[in-house]
C-alpha positions as CSV (number, residue, x, y, z in Angstrom):
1,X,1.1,-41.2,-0.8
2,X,-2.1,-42.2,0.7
3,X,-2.2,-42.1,5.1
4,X,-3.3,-45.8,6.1
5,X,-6.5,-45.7,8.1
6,X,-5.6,-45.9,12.3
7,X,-6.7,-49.8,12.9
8,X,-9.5,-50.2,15.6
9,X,-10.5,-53.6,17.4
10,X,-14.0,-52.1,17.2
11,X,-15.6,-53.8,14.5
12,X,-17.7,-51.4,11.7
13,X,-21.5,-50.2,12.0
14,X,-23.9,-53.4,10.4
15,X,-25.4,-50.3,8.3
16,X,-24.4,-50.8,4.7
17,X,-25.3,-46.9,4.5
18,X,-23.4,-45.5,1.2
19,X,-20.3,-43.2,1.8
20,X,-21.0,-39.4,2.3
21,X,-21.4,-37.5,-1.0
22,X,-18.2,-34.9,-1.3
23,X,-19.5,-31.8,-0.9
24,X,-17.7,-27.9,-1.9
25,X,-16.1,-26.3,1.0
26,X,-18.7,-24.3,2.9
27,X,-18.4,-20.9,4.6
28,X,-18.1,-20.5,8.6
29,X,-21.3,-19.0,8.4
30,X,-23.0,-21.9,7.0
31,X,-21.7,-25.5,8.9
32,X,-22.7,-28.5,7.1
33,X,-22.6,-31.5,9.5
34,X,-22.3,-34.8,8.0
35,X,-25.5,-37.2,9.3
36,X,-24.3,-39.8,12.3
37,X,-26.1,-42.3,11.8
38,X,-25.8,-44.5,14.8
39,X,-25.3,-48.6,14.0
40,X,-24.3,-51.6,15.7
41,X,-20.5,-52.7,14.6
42,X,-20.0,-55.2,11.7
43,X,-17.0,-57.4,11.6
44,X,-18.0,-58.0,7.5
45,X,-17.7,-54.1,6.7
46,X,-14.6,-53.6,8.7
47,X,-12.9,-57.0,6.8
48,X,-14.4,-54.9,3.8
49,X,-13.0,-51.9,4.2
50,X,-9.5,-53.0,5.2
51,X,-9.2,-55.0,2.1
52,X,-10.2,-52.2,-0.2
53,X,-8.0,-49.6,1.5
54,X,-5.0,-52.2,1.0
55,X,-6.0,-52.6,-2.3
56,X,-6.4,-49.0,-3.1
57,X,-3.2,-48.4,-1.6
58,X,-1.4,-50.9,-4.2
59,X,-3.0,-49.9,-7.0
60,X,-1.6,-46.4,-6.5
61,X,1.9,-47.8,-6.3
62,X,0.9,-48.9,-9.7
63,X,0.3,-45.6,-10.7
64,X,-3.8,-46.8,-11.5
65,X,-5.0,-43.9,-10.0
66,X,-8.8,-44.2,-11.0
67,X,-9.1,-47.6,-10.2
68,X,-7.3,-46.5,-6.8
69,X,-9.8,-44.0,-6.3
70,X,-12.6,-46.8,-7.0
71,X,-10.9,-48.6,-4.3
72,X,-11.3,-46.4,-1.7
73,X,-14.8,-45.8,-2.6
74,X,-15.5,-49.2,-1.5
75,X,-13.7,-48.8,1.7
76,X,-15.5,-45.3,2.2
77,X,-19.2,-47.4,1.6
78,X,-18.1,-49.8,4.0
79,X,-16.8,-46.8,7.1
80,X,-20.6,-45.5,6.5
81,X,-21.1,-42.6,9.1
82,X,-20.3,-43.9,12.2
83,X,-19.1,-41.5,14.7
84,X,-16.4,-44.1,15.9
85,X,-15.4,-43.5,12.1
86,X,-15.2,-40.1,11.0
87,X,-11.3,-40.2,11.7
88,X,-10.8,-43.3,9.3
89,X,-13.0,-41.6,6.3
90,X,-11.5,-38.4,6.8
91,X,-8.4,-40.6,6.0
92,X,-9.9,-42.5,3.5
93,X,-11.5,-39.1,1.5
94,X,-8.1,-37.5,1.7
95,X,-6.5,-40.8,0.1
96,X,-9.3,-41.0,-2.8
97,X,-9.4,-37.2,-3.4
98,X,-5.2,-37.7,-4.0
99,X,-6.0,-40.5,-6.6
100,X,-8.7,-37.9,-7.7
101,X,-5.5,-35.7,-8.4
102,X,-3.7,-37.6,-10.0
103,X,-6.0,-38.7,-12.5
104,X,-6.6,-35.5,-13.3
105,X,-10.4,-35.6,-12.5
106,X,-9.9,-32.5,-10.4
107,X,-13.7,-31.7,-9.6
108,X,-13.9,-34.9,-8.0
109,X,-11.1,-34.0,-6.2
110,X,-11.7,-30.8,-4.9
111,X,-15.2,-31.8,-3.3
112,X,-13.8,-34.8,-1.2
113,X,-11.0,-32.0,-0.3
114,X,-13.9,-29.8,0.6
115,X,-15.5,-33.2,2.5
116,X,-12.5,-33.6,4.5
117,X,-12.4,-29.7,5.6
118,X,-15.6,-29.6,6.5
119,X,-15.5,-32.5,8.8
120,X,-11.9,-31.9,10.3
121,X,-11.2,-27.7,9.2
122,X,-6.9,-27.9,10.3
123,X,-6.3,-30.8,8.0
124,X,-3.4,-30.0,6.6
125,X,-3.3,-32.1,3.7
126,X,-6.7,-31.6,2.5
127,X,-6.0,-27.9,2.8
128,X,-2.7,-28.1,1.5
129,X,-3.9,-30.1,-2.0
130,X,-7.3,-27.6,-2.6
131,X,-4.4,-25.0,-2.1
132,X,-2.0,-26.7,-5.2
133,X,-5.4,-27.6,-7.2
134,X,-6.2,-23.8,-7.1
135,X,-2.7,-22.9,-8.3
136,X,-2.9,-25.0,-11.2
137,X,-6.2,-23.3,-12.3
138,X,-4.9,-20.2,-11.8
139,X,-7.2,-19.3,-9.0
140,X,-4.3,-17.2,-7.0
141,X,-6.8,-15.7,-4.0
142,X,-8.5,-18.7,-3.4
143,X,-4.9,-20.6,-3.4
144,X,-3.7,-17.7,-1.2
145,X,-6.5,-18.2,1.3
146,X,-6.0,-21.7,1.9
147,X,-1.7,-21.4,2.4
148,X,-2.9,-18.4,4.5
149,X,-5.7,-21.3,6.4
150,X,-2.3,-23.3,6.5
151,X,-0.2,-20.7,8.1
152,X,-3.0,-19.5,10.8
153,X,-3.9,-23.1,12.1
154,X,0.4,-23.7,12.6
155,X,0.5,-20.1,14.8
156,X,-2.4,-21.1,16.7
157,X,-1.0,-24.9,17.4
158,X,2.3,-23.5,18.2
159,X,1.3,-20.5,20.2
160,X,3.0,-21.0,23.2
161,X,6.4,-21.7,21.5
162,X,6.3,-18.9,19.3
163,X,5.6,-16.7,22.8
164,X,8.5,-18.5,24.1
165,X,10.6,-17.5,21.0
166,X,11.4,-21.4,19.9
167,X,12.6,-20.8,16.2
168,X,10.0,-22.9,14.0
169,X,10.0,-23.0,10.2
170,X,6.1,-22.0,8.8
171,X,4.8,-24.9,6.9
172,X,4.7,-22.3,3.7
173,X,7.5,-20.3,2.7
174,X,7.2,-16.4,2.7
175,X,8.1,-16.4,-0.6
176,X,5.4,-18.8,-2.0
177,X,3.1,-16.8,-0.2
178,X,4.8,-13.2,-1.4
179,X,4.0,-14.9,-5.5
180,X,1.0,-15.8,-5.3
181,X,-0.1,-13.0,-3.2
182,X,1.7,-10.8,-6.1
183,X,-0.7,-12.9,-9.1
184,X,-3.8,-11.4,-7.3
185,X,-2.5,-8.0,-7.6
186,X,-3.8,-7.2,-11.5
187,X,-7.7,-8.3,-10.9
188,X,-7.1,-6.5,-7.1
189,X,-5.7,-3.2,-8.6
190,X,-8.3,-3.2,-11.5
191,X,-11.3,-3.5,-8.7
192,X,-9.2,-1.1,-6.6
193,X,-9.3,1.3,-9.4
194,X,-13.3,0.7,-10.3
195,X,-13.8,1.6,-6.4
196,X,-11.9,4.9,-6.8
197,X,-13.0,5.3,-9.8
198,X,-16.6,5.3,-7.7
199,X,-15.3,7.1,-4.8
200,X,-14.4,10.2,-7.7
201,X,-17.7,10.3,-9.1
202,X,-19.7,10.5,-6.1
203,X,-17.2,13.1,-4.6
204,X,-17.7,15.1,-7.5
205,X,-21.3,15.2,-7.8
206,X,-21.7,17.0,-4.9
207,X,-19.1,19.4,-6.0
208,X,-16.2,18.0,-3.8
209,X,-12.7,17.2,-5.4
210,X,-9.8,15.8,-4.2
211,X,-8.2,18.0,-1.7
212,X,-4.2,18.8,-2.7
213,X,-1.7,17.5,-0.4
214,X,-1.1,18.7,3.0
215,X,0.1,22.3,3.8
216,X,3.5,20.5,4.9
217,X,4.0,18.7,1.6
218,X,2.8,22.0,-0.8
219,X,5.3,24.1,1.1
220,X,8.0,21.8,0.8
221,X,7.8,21.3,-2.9
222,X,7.5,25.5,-3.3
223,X,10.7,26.0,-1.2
224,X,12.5,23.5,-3.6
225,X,12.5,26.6,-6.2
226,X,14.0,30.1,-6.0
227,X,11.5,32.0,-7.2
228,X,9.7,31.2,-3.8
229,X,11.3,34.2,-2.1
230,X,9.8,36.6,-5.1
231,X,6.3,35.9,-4.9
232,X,5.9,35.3,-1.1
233,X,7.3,39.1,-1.1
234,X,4.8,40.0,-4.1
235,X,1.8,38.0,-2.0
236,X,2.6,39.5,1.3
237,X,2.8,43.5,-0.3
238,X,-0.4,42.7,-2.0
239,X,-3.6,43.4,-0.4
240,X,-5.4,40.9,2.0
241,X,-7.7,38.0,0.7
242,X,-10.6,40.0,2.5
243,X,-9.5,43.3,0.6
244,X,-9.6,41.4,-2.6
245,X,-12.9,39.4,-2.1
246,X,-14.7,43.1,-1.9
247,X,-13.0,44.0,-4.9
248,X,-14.1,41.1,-7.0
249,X,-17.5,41.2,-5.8
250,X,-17.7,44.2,-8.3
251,X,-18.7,44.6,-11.9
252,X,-15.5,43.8,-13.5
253,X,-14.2,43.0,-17.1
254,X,-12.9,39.6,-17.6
255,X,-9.4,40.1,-17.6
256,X,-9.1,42.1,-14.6
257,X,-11.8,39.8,-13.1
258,X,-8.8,36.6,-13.7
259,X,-5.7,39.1,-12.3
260,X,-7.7,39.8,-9.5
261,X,-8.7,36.1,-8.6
262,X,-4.8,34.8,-9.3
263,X,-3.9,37.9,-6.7
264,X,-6.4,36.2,-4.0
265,X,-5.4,32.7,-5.3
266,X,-1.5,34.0,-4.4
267,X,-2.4,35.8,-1.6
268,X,-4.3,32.4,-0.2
269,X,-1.2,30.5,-1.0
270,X,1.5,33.1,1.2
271,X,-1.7,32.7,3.7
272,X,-0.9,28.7,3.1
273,X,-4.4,27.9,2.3
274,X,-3.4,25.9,-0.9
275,X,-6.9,24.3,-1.7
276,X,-8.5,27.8,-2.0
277,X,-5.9,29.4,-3.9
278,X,-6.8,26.5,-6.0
279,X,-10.0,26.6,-6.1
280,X,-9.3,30.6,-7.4
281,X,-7.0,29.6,-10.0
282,X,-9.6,26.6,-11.2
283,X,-12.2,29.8,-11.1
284,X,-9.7,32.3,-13.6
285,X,-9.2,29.6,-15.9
286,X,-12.7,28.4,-16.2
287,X,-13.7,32.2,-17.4
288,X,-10.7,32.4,-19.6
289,X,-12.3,29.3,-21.4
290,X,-15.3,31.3,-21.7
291,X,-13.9,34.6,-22.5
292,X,-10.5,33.3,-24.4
293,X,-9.5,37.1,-25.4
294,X,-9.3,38.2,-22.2
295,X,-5.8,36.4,-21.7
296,X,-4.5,39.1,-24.0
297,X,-5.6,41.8,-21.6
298,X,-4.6,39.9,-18.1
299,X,-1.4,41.0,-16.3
300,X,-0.5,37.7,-14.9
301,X,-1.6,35.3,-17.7
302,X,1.9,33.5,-17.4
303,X,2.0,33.6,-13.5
304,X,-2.0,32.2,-13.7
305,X,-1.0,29.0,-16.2
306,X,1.8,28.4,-13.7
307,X,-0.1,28.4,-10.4
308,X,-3.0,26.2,-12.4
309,X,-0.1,23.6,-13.6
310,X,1.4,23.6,-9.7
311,X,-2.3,22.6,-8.5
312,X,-2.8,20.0,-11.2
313,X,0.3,18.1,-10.7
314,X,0.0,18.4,-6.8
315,X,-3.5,16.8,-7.9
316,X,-1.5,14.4,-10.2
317,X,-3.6,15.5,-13.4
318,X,-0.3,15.0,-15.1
319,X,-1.8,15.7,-18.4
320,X,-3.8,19.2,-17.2
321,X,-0.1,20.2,-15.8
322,X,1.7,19.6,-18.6
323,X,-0.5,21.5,-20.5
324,X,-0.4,24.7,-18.1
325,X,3.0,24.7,-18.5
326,X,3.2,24.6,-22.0
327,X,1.4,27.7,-22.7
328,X,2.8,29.0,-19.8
329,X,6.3,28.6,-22.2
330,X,4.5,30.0,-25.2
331,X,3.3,33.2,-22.8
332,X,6.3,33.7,-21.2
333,X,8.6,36.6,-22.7
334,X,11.5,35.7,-24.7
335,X,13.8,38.2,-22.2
336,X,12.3,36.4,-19.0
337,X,14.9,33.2,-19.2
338,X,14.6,32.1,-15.4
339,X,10.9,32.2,-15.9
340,X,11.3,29.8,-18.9
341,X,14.0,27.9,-17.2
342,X,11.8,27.4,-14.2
343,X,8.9,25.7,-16.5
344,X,11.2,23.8,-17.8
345,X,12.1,22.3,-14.4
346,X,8.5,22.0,-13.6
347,X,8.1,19.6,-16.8
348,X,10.9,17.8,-15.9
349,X,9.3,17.2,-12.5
350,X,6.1,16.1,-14.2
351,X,7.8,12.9,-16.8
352,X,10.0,12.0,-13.5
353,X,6.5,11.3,-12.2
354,X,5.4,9.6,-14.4
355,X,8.4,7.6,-14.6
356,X,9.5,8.7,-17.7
357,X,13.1,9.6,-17.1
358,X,14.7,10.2,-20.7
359,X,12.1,12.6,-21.4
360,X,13.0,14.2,-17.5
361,X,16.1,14.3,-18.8
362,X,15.8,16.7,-21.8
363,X,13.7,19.0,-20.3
364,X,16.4,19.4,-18.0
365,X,19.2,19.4,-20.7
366,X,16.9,22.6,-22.2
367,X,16.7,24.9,-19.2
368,X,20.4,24.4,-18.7
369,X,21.0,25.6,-22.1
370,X,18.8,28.5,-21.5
371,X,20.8,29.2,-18.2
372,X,23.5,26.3,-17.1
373,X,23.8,28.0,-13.5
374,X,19.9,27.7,-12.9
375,X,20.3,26.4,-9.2
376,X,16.6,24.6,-9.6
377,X,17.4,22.8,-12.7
378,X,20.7,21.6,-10.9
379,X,18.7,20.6,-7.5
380,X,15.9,18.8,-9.2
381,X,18.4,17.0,-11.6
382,X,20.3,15.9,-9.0
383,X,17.0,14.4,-7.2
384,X,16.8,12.5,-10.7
385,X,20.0,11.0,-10.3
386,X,19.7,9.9,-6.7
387,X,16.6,7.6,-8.5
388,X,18.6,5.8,-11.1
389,X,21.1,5.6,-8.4
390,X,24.0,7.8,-9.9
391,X,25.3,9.3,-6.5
392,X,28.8,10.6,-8.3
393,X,26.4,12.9,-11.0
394,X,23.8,13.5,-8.2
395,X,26.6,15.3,-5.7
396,X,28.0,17.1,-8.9
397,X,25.2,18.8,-9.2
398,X,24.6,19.5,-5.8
399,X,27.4,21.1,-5.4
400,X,27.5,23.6,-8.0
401,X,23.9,24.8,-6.8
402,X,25.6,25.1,-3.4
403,X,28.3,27.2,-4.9
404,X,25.9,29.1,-6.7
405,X,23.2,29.5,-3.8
406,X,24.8,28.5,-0.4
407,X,21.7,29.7,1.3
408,X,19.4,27.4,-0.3
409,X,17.9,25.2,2.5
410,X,16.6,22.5,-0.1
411,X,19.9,21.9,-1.7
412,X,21.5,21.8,1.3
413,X,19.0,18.9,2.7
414,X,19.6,17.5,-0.3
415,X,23.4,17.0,0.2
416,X,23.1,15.5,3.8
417,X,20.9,13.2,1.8
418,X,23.6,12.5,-0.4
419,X,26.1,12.0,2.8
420,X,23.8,9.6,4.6
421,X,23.4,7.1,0.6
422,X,27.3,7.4,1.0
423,X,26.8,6.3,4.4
424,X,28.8,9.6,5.4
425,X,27.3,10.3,8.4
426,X,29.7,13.1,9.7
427,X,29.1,14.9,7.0
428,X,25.5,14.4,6.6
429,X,25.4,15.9,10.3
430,X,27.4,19.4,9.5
431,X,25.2,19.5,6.6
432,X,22.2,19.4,9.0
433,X,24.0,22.1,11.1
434,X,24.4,24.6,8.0
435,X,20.6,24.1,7.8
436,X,20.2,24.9,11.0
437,X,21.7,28.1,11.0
438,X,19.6,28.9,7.9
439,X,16.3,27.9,8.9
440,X,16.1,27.4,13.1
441,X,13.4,25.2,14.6
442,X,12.8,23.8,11.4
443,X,10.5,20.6,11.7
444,X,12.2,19.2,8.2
445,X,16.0,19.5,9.5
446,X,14.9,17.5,12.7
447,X,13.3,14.7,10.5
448,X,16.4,14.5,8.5
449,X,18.5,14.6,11.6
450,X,16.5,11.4,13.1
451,X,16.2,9.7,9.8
452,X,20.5,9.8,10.2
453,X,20.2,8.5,13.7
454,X,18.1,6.0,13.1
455,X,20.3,4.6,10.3
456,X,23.1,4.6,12.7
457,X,21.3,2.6,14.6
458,X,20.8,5.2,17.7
459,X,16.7,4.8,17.8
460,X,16.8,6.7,21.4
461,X,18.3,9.8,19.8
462,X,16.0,9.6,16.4
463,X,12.7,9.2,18.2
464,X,13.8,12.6,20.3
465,X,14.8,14.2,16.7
466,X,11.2,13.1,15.6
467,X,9.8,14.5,18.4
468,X,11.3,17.9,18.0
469,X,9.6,18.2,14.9
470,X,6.2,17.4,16.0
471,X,7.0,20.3,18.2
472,X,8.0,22.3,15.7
473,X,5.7,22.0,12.9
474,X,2.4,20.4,14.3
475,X,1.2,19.7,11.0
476,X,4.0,18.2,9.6
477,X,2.8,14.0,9.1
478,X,6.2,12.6,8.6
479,X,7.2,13.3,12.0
480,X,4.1,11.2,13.5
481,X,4.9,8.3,11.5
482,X,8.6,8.9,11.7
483,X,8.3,8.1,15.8
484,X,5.4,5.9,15.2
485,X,8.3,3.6,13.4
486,X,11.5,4.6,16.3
487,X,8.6,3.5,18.9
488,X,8.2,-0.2,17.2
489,X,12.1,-0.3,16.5
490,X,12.8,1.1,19.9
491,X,14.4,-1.4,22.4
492,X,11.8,-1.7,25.7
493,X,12.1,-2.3,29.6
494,X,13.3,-5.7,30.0
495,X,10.2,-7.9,29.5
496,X,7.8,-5.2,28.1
497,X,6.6,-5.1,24.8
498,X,6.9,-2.3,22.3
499,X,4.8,0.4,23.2
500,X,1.8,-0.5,20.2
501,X,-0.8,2.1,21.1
502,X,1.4,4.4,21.2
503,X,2.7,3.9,17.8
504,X,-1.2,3.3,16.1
505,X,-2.0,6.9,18.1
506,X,1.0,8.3,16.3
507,X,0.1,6.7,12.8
508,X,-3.4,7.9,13.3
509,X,-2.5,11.0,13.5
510,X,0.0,11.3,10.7
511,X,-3.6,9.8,8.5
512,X,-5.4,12.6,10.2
513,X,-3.2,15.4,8.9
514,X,-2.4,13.7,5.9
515,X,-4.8,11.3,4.4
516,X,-2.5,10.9,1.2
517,X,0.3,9.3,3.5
518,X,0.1,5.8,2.0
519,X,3.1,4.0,4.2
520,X,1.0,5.0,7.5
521,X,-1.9,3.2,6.2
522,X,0.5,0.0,5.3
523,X,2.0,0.5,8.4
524,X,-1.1,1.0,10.9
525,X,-3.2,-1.6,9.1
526,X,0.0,-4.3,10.0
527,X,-0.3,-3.0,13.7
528,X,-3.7,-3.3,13.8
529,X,-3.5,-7.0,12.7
530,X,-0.7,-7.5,15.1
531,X,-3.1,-6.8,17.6
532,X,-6.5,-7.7,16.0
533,X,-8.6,-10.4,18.2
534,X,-11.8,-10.7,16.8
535,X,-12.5,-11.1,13.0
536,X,-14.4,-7.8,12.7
537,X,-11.0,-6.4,13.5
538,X,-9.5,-7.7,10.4
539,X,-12.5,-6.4,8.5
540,X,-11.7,-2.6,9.9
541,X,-8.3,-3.2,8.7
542,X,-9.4,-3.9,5.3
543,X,-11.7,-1.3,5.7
544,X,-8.9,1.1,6.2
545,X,-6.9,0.0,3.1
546,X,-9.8,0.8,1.1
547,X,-9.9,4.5,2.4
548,X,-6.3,4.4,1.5
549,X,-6.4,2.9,-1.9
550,X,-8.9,5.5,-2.5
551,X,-6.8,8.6,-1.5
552,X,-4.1,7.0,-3.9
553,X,-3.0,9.3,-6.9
554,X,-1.2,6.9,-9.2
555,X,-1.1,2.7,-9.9
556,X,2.3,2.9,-7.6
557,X,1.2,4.4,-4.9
558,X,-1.6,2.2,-5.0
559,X,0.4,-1.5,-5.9
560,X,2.0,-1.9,-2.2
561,X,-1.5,-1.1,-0.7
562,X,-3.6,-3.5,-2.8
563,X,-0.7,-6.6,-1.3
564,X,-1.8,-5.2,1.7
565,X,-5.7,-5.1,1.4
566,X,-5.3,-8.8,-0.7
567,X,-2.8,-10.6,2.5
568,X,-5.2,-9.0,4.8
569,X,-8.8,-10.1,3.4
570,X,-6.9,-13.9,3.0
571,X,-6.4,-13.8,6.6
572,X,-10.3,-12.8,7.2
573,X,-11.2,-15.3,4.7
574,X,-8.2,-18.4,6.0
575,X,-10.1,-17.6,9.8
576,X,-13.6,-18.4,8.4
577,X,-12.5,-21.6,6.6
578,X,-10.7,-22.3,9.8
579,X,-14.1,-21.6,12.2
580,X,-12.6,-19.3,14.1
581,X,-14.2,-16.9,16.1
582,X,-11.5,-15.1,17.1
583,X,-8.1,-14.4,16.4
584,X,-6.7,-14.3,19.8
């Protein structure tokens, strides 16, 4: 319902100026202040104005919403521009851009809206209705802006009580904010994408590419299969990548030419330098297109297609992986069945990536009929059914690998994984121990061992797990943003705060060694606006989301980043409408 106009024993200006023209909502950067227009009061225009705001007002209980709006008009006309005023035709544009509204002229509406804001920015109303109109036309980031205006104006009014604690409900609920901040995702993720899609192109015309994933990560995933132990012994009997490089600087035929750049591709991989191993295997199979008869000459044809599919699905070139490992299959000799079974896995791992879990399924179902006591097929199924949430198939399988491989430090990681879902945490923790024993000082069996503290609630003893494995394995980013998260979670002194910088250090670190991790950008750019003051500060946020969203290898990794990057330029955007200079 319209607001009534506050009642003054000041009579009107004598000028019979016309009402200020509604104008669009203007940007902090460009103020648009309405012309005062100083005049003598008039009791005429002030008997005016009262009588057409009455009659305005009655005509909207009567649901005549144009002729309401022609009402106020009248009543605007007669406020004028007097300074004495600008309170009353605030009111009065409000009332007629309601009537506006209603009548579905919404143009109309939305500039005395925009009027309003731009001579009082926190009204509510105003704010609240170009909010709803922007709904209806489907304009969900300019909707989003103005609820997030909304939000930032009741935080600032209410500062002190909020500092206090003094439970308050928002004037917007979360969850209207979480919709309509989840409609701008599509045209956000497809200018997210165009940006990457930038980023890639420029990268690679000056030669770069996307570097693999850490040397953390890359190990990881090679421990999670058996024939790890094999070709780390084959690497580290083989001769050095120095001793190599003088070999292949020699006249060579093509096929020893490849073996000899899969042996220093291996040899960089034992050496953990994973992006020029694959730079080596890139290198083999770019002369093999060249010189395709020479695959029939090469020793380690099979081996090569393998590595090449590793690298590309580390790389997420799903498709290039797939086929790797395909003619890897067709290579591979019919007697070699835990080579085959092995591919099989790795194709597995590939459509569980792509989220396409029937097809996962089968691949699996084949290299169990090759072998059905292959302890990788049995770890990496099991991994599957922890996704679709099948714990009682998921510890099946676990459990035969273990009986067939007790010394395999993945499975068993995997079964104190198992215990901590089944919210077994006495048996996660003697599963940690058996790891121990296997694999001391290991940076991985610390993070798992905090993870379990810090689900039973113990944050002291998980942030001293976390910081073990920083100590152990330097290079290992989970731990950083592991603490970074016991640190925020962590109770302080009595009246300190959490210890912020400390945290943001930690997840800045974590980005350093890994700039893949995507939760330590979502969770540093959230800090960051925790403590941003001035407005450039939420523009380095934003500016950090779009390094992110660029380091992203799939349209998941990059959804919960683009909500991010959308919530966070809002808030920029809500603190311009709102002529803020700062935040603080």
């Amino acid at each position: 319902a319209p607001t009534p106009p506050p009642t003054s024993s000041t009579p009107p200006p004598a000028s019979t100026a016309s009402a200020p023209k509604a104008v669009p909502p203007q940007t902090a950067s460009e103020p648009v202040k309405p012309e005062v227009k100083k005049s003598e009061p008039n009791v005429e225009l002030t008997k005016k104005l009262e009588e057409h705001d009455k009659k305005g007002k009655k005509l909207y209980k009567e649901q005549k919403y144009t002729e309401a709006a022609a009402a106020f008009t009248v009543a605007i006309e007669a406020c004028g521009t007097h300074p004495k005023y600008q309170k009353q035709l605030v009111i009065l544009l409000n009332n007629r851009s309601a009537m506006y509204e209603k009548a579905g002229l919404i143009d109309l509406a939305l500039e005395d809206c925009g009027t309003v804001l731009e001579l009082d920015a926190k009204h509510s109303k105003a704010r609240n209705k170009r909010a709803r109109i922007f709904e209806g036309q489907g304009k969900w980031k300019e909707a989003l802006t103005e609820y997030c205006a909304v939000q930032l104006d009741f935080m600032h009014s209410n500062k002190e009580k909020l500092i206090r604690g003094i439970p308050l409900d928002p004037p917007v609920d979360q969850g209207k904010m979480e919709d309509i901040c989840d409609k701008c995702v599509p045209e956000a993720m497809s200018e997210a994408e165009a940006r990457r899609e930038k980023y890639l192109q420029d990268l690679k015309k000056t030669g770069g590419h996307l570097k693999l994933p850490t040397k953390h990560t890359v190990g990881m995933l090679l421990e999670s299969f058996t024939s790890c132990e094999g070709w780390r012994a084959d690497a580290a009997d083989d001769k050095t990548v120095g001793e190599l490089s003088v070999e292949l600087a020699a006249d060579l035929e093509p096929a020893d030419k490849c073996d000899l750049l899969f042996r220093r591709g291996r040899r960089s991989a034992f050496d953990t330098n994973y992006d020029e191993a694959y730079a080596d295997f890139r290198q083999a199979m770019k002369l093999l297109d060249e010189k395709p008869d020479a695959k029939e000459e090469m020793r380690y044809y099979c081996d090569l297609l393998e590595w090449n599919g590793v690298c590309k699905h580390l790389s997420y070139d799903m498709s290039g992986a797939t086929t790797s490992y395909e003619l890897a299959l067709e290579a591979c000799e019919d007697a070699n069945g835990a080579k085959k079974c092995e591919l099989m896995v790795r194709c597995a791992g590939i459509k569980m990536d792509e989220g396409e879990i029937p097809a996962a399924e089968k691949w699996f179902e084949k290299a169990l009929a090759v072998d059905p006591n292959f302890p990788d097929a049995l770890l990496h199924r099991s991994n599957l059914y922890m996704l679709q949430r099948n714990l009682e198939k998921a510890t099946a399988d676990i459990e035969k690998c273990l009986q067939l491989k007790p010394d395999f430090l993945s499975a068993q990681l995997r079964q104190a994984t198992l215990f901590m879902h089944s919210n077994d945490a006495e048996k996660a923790l003697k599963c940690l121990d058996v790891a121990d024993r296997l694999s001391p000082k290991s940076s991985d069996i610390q993070i798992y061992r905090g993870e379990l503290f810090f689900t039973m609630g113990n944050v002291d003893k998980a942030l001293e797990c976390f910081e073990k494995a920083m100590d152990y394995d330097k290079s290992n980013p989970n731990a950083y943003v592991n603490a970074a998260l016991a640190i925020m979670n962590k109770q302080p002194a009595m009246g300190q705060p959490p210890d912020i910088p400390r945290a943001m250090e930690l997840l800045e670190k974590g980005l350093e060694i890994d700039p893949q991790f995507q939760g330590a950008y979502i969770h540093l750019g959230q800090l960051k606006l925790t403590m941003a003051k001035e407005l450039s500060d939420c523009v380095e946020v934003i500016d950090l989301y779009t390094q992110g969203l660029n380091q992203c290898r799939t349209k998941d990794e990059m959804a919960d980043l683009v909500k991010m990057q959308i919530m966070a330029e809002s808030q920029h955007e809500a603190a311009k409408l709102l002529k803020m200079k700062t935040l603080s």
